[in-house]
VMD Tcl script that draws the C-alpha trace (Angstrom):
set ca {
  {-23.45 27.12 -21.30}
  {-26.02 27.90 -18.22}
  {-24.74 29.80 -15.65}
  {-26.47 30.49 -12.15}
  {-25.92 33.23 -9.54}
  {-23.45 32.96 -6.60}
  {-25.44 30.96 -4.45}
  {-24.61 32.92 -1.15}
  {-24.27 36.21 -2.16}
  {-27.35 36.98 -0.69}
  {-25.89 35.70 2.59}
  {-23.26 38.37 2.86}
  {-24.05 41.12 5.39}
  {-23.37 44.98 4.79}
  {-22.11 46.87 7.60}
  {-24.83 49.81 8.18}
  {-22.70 53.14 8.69}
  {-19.75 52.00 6.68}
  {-20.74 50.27 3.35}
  {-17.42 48.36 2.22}
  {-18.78 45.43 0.91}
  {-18.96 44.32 -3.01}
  {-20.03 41.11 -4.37}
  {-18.92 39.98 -8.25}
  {-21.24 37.53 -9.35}
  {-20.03 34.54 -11.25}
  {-20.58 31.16 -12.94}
  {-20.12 28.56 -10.48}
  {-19.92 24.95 -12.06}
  {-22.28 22.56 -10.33}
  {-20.90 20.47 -7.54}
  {-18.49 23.06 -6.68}
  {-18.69 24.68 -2.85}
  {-17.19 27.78 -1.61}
  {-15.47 28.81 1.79}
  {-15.11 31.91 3.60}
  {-11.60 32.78 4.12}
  {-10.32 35.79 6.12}
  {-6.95 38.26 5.50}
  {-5.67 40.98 7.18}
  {-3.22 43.62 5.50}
  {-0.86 44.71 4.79}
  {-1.60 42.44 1.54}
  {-0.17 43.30 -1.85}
  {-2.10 42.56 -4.70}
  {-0.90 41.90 -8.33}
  {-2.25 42.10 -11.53}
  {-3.02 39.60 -13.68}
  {-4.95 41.27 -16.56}
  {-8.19 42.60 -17.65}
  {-11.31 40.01 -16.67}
  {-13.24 41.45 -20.18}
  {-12.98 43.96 -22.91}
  {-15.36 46.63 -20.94}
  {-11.80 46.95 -19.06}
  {-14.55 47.48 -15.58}
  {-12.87 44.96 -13.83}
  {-9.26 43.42 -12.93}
  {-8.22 40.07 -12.07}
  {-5.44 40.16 -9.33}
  {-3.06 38.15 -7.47}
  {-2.59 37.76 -3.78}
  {0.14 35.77 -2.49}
  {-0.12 35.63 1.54}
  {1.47 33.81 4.54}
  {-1.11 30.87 6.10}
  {-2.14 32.03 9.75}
  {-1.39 29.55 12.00}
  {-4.67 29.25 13.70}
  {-8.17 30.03 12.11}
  {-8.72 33.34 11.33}
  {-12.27 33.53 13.17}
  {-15.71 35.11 11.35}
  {-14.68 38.57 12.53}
  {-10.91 37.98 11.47}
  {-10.01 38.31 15.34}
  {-7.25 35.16 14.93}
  {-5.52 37.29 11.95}
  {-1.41 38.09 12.17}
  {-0.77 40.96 9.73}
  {-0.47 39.72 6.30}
  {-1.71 36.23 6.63}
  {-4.70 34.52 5.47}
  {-6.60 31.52 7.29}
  {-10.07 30.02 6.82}
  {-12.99 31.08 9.04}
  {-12.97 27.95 10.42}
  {-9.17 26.33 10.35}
  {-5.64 27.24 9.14}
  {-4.42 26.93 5.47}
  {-2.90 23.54 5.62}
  {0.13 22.29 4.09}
  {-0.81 21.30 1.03}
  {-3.31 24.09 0.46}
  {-1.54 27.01 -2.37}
  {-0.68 30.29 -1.05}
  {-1.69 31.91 -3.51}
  {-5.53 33.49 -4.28}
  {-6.71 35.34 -7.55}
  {-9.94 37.87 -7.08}
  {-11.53 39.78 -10.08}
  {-12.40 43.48 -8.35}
  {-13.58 46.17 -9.98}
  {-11.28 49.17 -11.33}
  {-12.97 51.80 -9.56}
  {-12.19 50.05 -5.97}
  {-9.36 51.13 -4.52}
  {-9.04 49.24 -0.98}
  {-6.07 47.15 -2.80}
  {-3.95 50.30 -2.67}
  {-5.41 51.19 0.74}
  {-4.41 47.51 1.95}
  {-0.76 47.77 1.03}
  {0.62 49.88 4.08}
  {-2.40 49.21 6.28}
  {-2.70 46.57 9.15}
  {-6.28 47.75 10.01}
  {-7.48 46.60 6.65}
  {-9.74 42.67 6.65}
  {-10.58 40.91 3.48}
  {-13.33 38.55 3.39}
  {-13.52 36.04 0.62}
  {-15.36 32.92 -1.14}
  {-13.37 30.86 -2.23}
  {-12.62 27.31 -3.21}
  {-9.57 25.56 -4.06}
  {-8.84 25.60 -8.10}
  {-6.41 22.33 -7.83}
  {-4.64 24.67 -10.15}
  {-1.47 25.86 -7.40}
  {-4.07 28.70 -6.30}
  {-7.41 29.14 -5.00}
  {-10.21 30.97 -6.78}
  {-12.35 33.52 -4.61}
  {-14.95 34.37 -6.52}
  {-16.99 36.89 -3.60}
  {-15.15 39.27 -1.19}
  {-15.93 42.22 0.87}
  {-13.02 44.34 2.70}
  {-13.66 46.25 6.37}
  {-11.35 48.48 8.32}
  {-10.79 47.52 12.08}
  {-11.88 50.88 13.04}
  {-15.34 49.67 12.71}
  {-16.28 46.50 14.28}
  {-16.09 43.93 11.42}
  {-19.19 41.21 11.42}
  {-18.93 37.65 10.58}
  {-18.68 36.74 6.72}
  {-22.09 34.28 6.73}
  {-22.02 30.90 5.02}
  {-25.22 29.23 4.08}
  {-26.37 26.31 5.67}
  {-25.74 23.71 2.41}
  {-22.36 24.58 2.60}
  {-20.48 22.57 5.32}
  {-16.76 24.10 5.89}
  {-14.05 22.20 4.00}
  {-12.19 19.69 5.71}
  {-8.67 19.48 6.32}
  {-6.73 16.97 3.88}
  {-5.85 13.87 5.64}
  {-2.12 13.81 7.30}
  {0.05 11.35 5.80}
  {1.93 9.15 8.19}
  {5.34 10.03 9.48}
  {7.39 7.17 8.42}
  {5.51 5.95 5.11}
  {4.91 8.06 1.69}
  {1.33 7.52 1.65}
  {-1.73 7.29 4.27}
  {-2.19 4.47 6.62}
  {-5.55 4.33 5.73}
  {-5.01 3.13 2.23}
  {-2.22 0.46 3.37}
  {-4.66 -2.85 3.25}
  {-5.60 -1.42 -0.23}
  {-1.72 -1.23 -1.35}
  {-1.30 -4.50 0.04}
  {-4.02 -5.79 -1.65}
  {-2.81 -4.64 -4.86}
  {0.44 -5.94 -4.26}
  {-0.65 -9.19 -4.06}
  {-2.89 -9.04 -7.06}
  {-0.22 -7.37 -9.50}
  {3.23 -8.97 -7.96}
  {2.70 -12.19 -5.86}
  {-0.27 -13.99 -8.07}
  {1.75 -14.06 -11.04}
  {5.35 -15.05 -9.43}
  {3.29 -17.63 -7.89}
  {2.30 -19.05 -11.60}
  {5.30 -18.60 -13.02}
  {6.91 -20.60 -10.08}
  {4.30 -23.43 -10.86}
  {5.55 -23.60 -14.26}
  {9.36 -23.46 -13.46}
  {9.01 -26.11 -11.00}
  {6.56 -28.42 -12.72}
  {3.82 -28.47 -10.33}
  {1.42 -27.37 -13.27}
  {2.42 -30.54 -15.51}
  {2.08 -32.95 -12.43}
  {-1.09 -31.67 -11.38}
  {-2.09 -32.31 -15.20}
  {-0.94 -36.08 -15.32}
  {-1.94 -36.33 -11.45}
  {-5.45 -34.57 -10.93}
  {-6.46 -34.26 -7.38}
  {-8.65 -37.07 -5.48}
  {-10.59 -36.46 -2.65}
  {-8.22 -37.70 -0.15}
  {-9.23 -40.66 2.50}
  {-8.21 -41.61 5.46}
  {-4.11 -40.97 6.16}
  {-1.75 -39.14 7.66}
  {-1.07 -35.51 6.68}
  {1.94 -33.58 7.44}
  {4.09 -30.13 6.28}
  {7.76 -30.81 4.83}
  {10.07 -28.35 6.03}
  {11.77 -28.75 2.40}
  {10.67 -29.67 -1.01}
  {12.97 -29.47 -3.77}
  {10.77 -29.83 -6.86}
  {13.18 -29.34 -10.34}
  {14.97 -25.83 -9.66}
  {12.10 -24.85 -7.07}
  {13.04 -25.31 -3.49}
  {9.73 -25.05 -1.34}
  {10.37 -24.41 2.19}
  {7.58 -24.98 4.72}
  {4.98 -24.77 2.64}
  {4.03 -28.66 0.32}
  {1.77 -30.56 2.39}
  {1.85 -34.46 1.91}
  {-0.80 -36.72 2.38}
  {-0.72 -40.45 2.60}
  {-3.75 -42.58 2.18}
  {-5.02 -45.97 1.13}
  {-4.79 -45.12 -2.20}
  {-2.63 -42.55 -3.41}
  {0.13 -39.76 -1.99}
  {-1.70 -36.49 -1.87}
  {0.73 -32.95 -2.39}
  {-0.41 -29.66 -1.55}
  {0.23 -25.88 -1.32}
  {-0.74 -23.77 1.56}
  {-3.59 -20.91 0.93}
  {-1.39 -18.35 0.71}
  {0.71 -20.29 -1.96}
  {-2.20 -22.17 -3.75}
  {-2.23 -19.99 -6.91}
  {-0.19 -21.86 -9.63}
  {0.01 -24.96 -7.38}
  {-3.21 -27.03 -7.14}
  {-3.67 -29.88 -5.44}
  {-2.69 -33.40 -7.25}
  {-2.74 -36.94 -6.20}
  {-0.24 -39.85 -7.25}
  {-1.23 -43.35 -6.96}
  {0.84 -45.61 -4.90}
  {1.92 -47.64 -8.21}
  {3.67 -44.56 -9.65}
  {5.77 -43.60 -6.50}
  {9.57 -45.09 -6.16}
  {12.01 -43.67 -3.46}
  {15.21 -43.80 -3.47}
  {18.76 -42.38 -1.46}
  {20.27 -39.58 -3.37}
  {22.24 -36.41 -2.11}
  {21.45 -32.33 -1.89}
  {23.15 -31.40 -5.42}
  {24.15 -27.25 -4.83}
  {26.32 -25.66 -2.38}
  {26.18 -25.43 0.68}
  {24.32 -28.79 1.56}
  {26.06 -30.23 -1.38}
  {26.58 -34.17 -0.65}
  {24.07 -33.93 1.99}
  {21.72 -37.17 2.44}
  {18.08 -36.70 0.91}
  {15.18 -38.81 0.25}
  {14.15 -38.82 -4.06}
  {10.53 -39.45 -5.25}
  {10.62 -40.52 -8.82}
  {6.91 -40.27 -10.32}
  {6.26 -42.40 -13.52}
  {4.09 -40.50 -15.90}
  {7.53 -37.39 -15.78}
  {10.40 -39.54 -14.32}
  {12.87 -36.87 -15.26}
  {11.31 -34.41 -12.72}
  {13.50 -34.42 -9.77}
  {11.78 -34.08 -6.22}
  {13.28 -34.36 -2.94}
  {13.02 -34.23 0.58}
  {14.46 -34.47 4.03}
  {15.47 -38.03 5.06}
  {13.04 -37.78 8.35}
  {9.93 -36.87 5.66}
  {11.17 -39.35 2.80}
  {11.02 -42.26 5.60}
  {8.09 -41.15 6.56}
  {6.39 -41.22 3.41}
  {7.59 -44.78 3.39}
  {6.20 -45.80 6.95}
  {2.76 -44.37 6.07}
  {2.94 -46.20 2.55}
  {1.96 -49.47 4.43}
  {4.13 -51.28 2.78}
  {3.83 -50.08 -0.62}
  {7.40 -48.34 -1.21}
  {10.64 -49.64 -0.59}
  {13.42 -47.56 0.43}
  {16.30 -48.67 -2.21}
  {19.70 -47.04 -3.21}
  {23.18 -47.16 -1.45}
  {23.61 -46.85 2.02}
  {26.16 -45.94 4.25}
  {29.31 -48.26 4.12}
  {29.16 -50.98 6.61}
  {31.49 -51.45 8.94}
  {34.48 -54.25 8.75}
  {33.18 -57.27 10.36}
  {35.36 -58.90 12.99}
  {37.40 -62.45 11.83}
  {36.63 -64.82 14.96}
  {39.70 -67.28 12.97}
  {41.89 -63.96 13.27}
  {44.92 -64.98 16.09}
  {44.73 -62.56 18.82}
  {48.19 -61.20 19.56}
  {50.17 -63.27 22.73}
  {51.78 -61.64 25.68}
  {55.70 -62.33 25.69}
  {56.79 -62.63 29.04}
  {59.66 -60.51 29.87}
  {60.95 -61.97 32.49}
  {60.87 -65.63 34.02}
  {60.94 -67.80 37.31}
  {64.00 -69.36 38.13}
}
mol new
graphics top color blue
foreach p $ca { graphics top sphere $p radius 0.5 }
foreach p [lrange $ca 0 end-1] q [lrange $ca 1 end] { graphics top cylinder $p $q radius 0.2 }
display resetview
């Protein structure tokens, strides 16, 4: 495995006078960028174990509070025991947690326990592994002015994870995308198994679609096609030649387009068959080539069809009761006179 020096451990600065500063070189995977990020004690640091079997070194555990504003290159935004980035807060879904490997000889972790004078200065990135990884630090005491921890120029300063929205379990800015996938995984396929159900698929096999001519077009507000009840959205088209049935865009998949020629059409007066418009007055279209297929519509659209047929369809099937004609040979009933003249 190659490994390559910590590429800004030359960037560190020591403090002339008052040499605190200690860099532990690592293996840094490619890709990967690291951020300065500031504490102040008192910290308490825990051990983890020994980094190798020379026993030179200790990897240790830091568990701190997040600042609430950035901690500044100096540390100067610092609360006692909190850490914050250089350039920002921790944010919320950031670990509070930080693991160091320092050498046994050092002993500014004991120093750092009671001490609120005490700054840590660290490189570190975030391990996606509930901590974050410093793998560079140098500690100063406030009694000397502390410098700025440098970064180098590649490295830009990390960037805040995006805030979620208040109401919704997920960011805004992915909601098209959700949407998107909603309709591919959920509404596509109801849409063909509704074709199906219905029987649009079969019609639209025995009735391919024509390029429609010259007629009038307009949307039924119903459409009860077998057990399928389409509301608002069949378009019907009558021309010279044939009626023309369509779906909407946004319910074309699983419907297409078909075209019946006049021949094959009957209407006829039936009745809504379910609760509650049971008994209700509807217009049936019986097609030839899959009879048994019940479709019907409104009375205003079923007449309709039959206006723009020009002729073609007849309207048949029972109509209301007429009404009792009057009998002109039917003696009208005679005033008796109640009283009389003398």
């Amino acid at each position: 495995m190659r490994f390559r020096p910590l590429l800004v451990a030359t960037c560190l600065l020591v403090i002339p006078g008052q040499v605190h500063a200690m860099l532990q070189s690592a293996g840094v995977p490619l890709g990967r960028r690291d951020y300065p990020l500031n504490c102040r004690g008192p910290l308490v640091f825990g051990p983890i174990g020994p980094h190798a079997d020379t026993g030179t070194v200790l990897k240790l555990s830091l568990a701190f509070t997040a600042n609430p504003i950035a901690a500044g290159p100096e540390g100067q935004g610092l609360q006692p025991s909190t850490c914050a980035w250089v350039d920002r807060p921790v944010n919320a879904e950031e670990p509070r947690q930080l693991r160091v490997t320092i050498g046994t000889s050092d002993s500014a972790p004991q120093a750092t326990v009671r001490d609120t004078g005490m700054y840590w200065g660290f490189l570190a990135h975030n391990s996606d592994s509930g901590y974050i990884t410093a793998v560079g630090y140098r500690h100063w005491h406030a009694s000397s002015p502390p410098l700025a921890l440098p970064r180098p120029a590649s490295a830009p300063s990390p960037t805040p994870s995006p805030t979620k929205g208040a109401w919704l379990p997920f960011n805004p800015r992915y909601l098209l995308w959700f949407a998107l996938g909603w309709v591919v995984i959920a509404w596509v396929p109801m849409l063909e198994l509704t074709g199906r159900w219905s029987g649009w698929r079969r019609l639209a096999r025995l009735y391919p679609h024509r390029s429609t001519g010259r007629g009038g077009s307009f949307r039924t507000g119903s459409l009860l096609m077998g057990l399928t009840n389409y509301r608002g959205g069949a378009r019907l088209t009558a021309d010279d030649s044939h009626l023309h049935l369509s779906m909407g865009a946004f319910l074309r998949p699983g419907h297409p387009p078909l075209s019946v020629p006049w021949s094959d059409v009957t209407v006829s007066r039936d009745t809504w068959p379910w609760f509650p418009l049971k008994g209700h007055p509807v217009i049936r279209l019986t097609l030839a080539k899959h009879s048994g297929l019940r479709i019907l519509l409104p009375v205003k659209d079923g007449e309709r069809i039959v206006a723009t047929s020009g002729g073609r369809l007849q309207l048949s099937g029972p109509n209301l009761p007429a009404r009792e004609p009057v009998n002109a040979s039917r003696p009208r009933d005679t005033e008796t006179p109640t009283s009389s003249r003398r």
